[in-house]
Structures are given as C-alpha cells and as structure tokens.
MIMAR-751089 format. One line per 10 residues: number of its first residue (from 1); for each residue x, y, z of N, C-alpha, C, O, CB. Coordinates in steps of 0.1 Angstrom, whole numbers. Glycine has a CB too. Example, Ala and Ser with C-alpha at 12.3 -4.5 7.8 and 13.67 -1.06 7.14 Angstrom:
1) 132/-57/78/123/-45/78/132/-33/78/142/-33/85/113/-45/90  128/-22/71/137/-11/71/129/0/79/134/11/80/141/-6/57
***
This chain:
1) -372/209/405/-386/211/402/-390/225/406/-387/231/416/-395/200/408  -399/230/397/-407/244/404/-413/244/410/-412/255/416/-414/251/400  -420/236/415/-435/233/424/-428/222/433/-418/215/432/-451/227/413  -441/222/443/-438/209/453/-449/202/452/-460/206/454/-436/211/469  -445/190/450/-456/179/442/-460/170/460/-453/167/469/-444/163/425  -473/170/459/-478/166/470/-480/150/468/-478/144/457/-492/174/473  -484/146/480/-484/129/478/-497/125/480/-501/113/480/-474/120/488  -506/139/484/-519/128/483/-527/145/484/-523/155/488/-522/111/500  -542/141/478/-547/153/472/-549/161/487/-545/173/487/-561/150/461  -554/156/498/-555/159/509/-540/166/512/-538/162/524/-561/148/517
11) -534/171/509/-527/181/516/-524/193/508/-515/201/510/-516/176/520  -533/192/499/-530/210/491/-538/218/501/-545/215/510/-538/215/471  -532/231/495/-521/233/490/-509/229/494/-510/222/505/-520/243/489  -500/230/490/-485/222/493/-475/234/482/-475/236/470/-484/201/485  -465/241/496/-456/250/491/-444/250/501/-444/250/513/-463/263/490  -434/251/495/-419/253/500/-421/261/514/-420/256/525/-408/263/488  -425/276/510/-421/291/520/-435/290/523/-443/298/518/-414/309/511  -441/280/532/-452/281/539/-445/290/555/-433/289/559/-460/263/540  -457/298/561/-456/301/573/-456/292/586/-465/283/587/-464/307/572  -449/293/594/-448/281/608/-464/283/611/-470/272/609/-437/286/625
21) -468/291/613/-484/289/623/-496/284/608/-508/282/610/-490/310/634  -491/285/599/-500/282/586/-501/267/580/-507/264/570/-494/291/575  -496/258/587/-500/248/583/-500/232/596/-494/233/607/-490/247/571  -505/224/593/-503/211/602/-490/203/599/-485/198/589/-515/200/600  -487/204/611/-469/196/612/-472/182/610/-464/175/604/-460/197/630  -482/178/614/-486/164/611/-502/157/609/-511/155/617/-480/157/620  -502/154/600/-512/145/602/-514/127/602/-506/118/604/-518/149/592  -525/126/601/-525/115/611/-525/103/603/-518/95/609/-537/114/620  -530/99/588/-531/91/579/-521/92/566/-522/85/556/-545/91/576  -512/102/567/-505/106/556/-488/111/564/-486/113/576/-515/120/548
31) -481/112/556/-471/120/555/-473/135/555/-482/139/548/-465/118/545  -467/144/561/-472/156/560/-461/168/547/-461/179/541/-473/162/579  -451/154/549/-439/162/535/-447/160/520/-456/153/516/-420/151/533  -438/173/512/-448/164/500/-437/152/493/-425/150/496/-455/177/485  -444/148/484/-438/136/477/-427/141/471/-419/132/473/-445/130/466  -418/153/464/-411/158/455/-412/177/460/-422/184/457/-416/152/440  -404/179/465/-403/189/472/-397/203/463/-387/200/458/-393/184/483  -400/216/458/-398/224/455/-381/223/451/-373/218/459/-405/233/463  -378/228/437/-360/225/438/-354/213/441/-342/214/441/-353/233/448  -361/199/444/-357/185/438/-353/184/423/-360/189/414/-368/176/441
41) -342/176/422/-338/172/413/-331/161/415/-327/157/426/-334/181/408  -327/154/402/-319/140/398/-308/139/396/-303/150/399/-321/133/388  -301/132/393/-285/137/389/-277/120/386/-278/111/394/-275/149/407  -270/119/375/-260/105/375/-244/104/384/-236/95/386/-255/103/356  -246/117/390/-232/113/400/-239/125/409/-250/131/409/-210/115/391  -225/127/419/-228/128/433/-218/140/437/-206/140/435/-224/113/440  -224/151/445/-213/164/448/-213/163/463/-221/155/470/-218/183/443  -204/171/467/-200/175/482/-197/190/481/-191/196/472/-187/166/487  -203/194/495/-201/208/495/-191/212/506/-192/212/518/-214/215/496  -181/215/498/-171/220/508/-169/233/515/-162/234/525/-161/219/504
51) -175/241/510/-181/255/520/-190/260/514/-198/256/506/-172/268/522  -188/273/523/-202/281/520/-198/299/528/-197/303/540/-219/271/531  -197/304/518/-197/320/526/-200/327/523/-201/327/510/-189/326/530  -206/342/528/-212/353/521/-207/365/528/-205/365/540/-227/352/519  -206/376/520/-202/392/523/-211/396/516/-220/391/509/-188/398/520  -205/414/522/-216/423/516/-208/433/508/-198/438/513/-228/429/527  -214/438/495/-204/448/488/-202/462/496/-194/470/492/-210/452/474  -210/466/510/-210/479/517/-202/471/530/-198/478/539/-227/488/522  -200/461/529/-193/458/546/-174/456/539/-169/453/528/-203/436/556  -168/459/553/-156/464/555/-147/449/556/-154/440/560/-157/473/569
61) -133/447/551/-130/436/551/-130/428/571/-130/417/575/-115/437/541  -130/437/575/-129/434/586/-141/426/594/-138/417/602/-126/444/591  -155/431/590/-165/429/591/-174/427/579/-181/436/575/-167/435/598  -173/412/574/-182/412/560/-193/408/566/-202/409/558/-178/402/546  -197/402/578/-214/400/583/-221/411/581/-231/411/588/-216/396/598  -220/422/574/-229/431/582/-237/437/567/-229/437/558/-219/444/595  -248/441/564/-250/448/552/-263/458/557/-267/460/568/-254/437/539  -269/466/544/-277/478/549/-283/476/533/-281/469/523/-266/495/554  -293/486/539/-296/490/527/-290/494/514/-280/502/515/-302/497/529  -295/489/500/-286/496/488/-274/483/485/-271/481/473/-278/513/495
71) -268/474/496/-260/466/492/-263/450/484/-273/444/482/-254/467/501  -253/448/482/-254/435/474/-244/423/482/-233/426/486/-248/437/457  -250/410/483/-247/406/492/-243/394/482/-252/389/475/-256/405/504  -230/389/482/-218/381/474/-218/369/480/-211/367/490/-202/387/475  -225/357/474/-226/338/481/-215/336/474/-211/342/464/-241/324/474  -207/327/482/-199/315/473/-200/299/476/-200/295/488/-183/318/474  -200/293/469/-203/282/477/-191/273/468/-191/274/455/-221/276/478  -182/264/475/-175/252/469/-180/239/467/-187/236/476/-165/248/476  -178/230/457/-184/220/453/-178/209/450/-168/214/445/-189/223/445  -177/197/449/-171/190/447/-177/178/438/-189/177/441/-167/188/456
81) -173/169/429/-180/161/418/-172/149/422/-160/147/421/-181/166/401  -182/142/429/-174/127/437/-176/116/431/-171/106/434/-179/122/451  -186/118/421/-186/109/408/-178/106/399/-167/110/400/-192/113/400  -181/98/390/-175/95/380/-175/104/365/-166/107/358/-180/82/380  -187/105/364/-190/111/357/-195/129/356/-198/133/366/-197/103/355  -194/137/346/-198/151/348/-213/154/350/-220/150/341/-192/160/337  -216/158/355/-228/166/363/-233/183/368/-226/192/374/-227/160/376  -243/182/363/-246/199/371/-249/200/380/-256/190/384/-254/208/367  -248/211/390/-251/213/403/-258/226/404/-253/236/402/-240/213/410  -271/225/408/-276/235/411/-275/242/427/-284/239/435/-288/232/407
91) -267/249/430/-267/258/442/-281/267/446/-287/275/439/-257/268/439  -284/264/455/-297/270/460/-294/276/479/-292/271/490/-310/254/459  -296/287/473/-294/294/490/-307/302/493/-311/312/486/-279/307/491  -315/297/505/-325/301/510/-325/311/522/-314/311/528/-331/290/512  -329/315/523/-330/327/540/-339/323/546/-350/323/541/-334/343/540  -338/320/556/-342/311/570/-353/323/577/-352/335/577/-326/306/582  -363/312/583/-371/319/592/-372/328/604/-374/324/615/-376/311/595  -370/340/602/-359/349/619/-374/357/628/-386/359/627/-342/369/609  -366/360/634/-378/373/638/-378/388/636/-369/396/637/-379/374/652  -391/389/633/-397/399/626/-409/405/626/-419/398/625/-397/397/617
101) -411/418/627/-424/426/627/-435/417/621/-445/419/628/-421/439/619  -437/412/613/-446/404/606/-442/388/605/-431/383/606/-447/412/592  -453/382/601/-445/366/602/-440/362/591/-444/367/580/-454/354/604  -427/352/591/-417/351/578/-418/340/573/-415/334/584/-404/352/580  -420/330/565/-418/317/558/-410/312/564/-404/321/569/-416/315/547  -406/300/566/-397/293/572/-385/289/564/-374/284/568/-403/282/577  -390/294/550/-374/294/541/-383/303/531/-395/304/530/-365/277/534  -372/309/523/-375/316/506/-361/314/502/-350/315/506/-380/335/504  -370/308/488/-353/308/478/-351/325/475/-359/334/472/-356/297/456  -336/326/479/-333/342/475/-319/343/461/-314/353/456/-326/351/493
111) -315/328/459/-304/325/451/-307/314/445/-316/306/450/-293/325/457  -300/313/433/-299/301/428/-290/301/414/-291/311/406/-312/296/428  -281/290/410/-274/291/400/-268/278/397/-264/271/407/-264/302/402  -267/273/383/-262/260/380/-252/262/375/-247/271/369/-268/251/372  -249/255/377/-227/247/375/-229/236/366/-240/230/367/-216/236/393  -222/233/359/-214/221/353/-202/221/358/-196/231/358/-212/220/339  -196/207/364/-187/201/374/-183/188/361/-191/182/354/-196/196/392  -174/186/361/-166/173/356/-163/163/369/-163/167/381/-150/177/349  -160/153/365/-157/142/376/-145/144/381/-137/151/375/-157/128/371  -142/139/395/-135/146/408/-131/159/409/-122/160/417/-125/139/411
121) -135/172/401/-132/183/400/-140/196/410/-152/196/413/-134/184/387  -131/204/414/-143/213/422/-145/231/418/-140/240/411/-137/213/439  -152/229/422/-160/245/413/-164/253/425/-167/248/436/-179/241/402  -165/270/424/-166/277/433/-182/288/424/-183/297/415/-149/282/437  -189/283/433/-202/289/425/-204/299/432/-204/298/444/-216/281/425  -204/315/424/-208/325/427/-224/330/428/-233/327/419/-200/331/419  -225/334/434/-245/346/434/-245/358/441/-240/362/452/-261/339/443  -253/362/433/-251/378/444/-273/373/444/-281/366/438/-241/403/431  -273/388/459/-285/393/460/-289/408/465/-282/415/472/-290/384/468  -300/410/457/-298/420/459/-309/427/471/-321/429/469/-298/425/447
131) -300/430/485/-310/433/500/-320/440/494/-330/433/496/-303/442/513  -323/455/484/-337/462/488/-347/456/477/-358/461/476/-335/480/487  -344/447/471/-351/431/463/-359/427/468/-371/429/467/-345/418/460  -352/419/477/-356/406/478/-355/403/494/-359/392/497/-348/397/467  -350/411/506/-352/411/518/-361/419/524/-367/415/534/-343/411/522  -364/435/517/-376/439/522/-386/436/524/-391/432/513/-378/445/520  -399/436/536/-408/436/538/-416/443/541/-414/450/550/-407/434/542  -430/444/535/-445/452/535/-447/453/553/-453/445/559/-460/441/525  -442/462/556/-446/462/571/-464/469/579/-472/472/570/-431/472/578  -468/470/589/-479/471/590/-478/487/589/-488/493/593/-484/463/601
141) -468/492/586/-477/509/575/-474/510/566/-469/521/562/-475/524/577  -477/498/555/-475/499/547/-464/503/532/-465/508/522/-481/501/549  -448/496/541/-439/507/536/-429/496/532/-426/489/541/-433/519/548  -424/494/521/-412/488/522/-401/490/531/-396/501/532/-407/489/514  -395/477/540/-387/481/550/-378/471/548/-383/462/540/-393/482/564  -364/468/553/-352/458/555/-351/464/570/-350/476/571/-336/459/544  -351/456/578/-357/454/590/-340/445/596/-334/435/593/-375/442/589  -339/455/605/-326/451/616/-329/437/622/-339/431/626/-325/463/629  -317/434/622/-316/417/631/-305/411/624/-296/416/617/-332/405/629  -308/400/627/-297/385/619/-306/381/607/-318/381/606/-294/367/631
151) -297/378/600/-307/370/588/-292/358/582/-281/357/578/-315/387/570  -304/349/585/-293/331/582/-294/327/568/-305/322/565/-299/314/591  -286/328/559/-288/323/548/-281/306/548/-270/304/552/-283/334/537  -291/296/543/-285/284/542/-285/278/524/-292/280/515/-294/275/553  -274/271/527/-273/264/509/-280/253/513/-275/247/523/-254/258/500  -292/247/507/-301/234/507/-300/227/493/-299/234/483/-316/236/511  -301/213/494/-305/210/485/-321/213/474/-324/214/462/-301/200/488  -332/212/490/-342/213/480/-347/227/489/-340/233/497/-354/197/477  -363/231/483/-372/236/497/-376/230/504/-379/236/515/-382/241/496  -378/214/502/-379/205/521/-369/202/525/-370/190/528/-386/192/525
161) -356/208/526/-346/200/532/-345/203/545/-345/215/548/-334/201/526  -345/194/554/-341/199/567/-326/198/574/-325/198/586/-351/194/576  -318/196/567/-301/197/571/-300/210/568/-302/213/556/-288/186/562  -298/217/574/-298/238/571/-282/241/576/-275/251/575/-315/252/586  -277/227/583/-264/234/589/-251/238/582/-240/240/587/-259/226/600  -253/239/568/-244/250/556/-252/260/560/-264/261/559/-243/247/537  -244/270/565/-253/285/567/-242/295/570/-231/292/574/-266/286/582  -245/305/569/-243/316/575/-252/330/575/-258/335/566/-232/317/573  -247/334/590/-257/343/596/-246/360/591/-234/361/591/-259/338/618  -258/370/587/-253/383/584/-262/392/594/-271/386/600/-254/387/566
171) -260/405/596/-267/411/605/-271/428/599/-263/435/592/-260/410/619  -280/430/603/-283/444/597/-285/455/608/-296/458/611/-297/443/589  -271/463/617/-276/474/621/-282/482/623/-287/484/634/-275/477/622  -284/489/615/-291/499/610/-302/495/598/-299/492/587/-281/508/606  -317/497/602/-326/491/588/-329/502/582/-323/512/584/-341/483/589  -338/500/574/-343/516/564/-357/513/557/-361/503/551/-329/520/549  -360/520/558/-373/519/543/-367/523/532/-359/533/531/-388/529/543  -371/513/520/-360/516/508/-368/527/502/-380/528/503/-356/502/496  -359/535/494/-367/548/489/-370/544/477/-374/554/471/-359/562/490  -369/531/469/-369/527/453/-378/520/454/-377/510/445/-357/521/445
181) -391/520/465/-399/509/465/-411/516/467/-409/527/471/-396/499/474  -426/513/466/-439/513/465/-444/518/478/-453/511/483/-443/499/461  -440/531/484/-451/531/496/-466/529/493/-471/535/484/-450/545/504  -470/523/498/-481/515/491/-493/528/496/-500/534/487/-483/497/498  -494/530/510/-500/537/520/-506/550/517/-517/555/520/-491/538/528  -495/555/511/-497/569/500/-505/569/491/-512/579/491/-487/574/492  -506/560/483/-512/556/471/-525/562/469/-533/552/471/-513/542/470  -533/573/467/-549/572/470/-557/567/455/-569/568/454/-554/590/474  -550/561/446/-552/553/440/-551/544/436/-552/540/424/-552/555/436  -548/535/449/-547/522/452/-562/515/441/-573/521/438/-547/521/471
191) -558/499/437/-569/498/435/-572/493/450/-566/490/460/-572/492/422  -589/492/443/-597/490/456/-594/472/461/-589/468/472/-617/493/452  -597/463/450/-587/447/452/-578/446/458/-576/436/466/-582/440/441  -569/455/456/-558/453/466/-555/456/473/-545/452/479/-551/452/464  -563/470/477/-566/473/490/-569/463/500/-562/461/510/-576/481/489  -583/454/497/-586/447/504/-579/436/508/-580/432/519/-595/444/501  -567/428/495/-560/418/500/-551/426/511/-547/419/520/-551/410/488  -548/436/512/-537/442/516/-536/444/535/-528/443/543/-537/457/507  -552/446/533/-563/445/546/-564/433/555/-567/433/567/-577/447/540  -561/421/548/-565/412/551/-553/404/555/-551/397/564/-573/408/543
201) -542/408/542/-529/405/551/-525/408/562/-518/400/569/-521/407/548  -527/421/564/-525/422/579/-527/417/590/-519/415/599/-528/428/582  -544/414/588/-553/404/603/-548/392/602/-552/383/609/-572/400/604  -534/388/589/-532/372/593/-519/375/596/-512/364/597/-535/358/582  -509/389/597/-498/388/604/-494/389/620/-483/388/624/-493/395/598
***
C-alpha cells in the first residue's frame, strides 16, 4: 500500500517516517499502530529471506561499509518462495533512525523493487541508492549535507514493522555538502512561503 490506513479517525495523521518526539506511543482507548501500515501487502504463498547485504561503488573490496559522497550504494537481498505456488516479492529497504544534527524519522523507505519468484525457488534482488539523493540533509545553514556517522539500512516487510534485525550498518567518514544540490541560504530569491516553512522547520528541529 502507499499510505498507512489508520484504524480509527482519531489518530490522523497516520504516517510510516513519523519523528520519535512527534507523535504518542500510546494511547489509551485505541491502538496506536495503524490498521494497514505503509508498504503492506497480500500474497497466495510465502518467502524467506535468506540475506541481506550492501556495498558501496567508492568503497574498497576490503572495506565495502564505508561510502562518501557521489557514491552509489549496491542492496542485495536473497529470497526464498516456500510456497507452493509463484508469487512476487516486494523488497523494501528502509534507513533507520541514527543520530544527527537535526531530527530523523524513525525509518524512510530509501529502496524498493519487485521480484517474481516461482515455487521453492530463490532469487537475489538487486537496488542501488543513490547517497547525494536521498541521504542528504537540509542542515540548520541551510545546505545540503551527508552527514558523518553509521547509517543502518534494514529490509522490512512493511513501514510498521518492528523485526529491523535484517540490517546492515555502513559508515560515512568523511561528510560533505553535496555540490549538485540547492544551497538554499544563498537564494535571495527565495520565495517568501518557503522561506517561512523553512523557518519553522527549524524551531521544530
């Protein structure tokens, strides 16, 4: 599914990559999950995932944890169709909540790709991502940045899943502000609207 379907009107909004300090972990008369969770889906037979790993096209065979700016970072994930019957599999690899200059969602989909699998057969699903995409962050001067640390990518089934322990962790030495991106800061013709959201994001990071 695209969306995360809520189970009762009292909890919209209702989204996958909500922020930890942005929402109630529980309430008191309800469930606080939603009913059908972002990237749920159905299926007539049944997979197993037999790995999960990722490199980076700038890291060294010696050391594929590591990536930088400019690179592309190579998922694979193994699959298995324990069914009877043939089925697709959608692979979904999210990037986990880390620490960071600004606050992070507790997941974002950064991959995703479907398979068709035949019965008891296994399949090796490829994805790339691309780091100055889709890992940079609007930092508080306004700059696109890929921001040094660990960053955990996990294969989930949905956006509420909480079994995250298919993962692995990559690390970024050295960060950068990407030079192919929007310093926003510069802009003296920003519009003025988004000046103000822009303003405002800040007092809630």
């Amino acid at each position: 599914m695209p969306v995360s379907v809520p189970r009762h009107v009292g909890q919209l909004p209702v989204y996958y990559n909500y922020k930890q300090t942005a929402r109630r972990v529980r309430y008191l008369d309800t469930d606080s999950t939603p009913a059908y969770s972002f990237g749920h889906g159905l299926s007539y037979t049944e997979f197993a995932v037999l790995g999960f790993e990722a490199r980076s096209s700038g890291s060294s065979l010696e050391d594929s944890s590591k990536f930088k700016s400019g690179d592309t970072i190579h998922f694979a994930a193994r699959v298995k169709n324990t069914g009877l019957v043939e089925g697709s599999y959608v692979a979904q690899v999210y990037s986990l909540s880390r620490v960071s200059s600004t606050v992070q969602p507790v997941r974002q989909l950064v991959a995703f790709k479907r398979q068709y699998i035949g019965p008891g057969q296994e399949s090796r699903i490829e994805m790339e991502l691309d780091a100055d995409r889709y890992l940079t962050i609007l930092n508080r001067q306004y700059e696109w940045e890929l921001e040094k640390g660990a960053y955990t990518f996990a294969l989930l089934e949905d956006g509420g899943a909480t079994d995250d322990t298919v993962n692995v962790t990559m690390r970024v030495n050295q960060g950068g502000k990407s030079p192919v991106l929007l310093n926003i800061r510069r802009q003296n013709s920003l519009n003025p609207e988004l000046r103000l959201m822009l303003n405002l994001s800040q007092l809630h990071t």
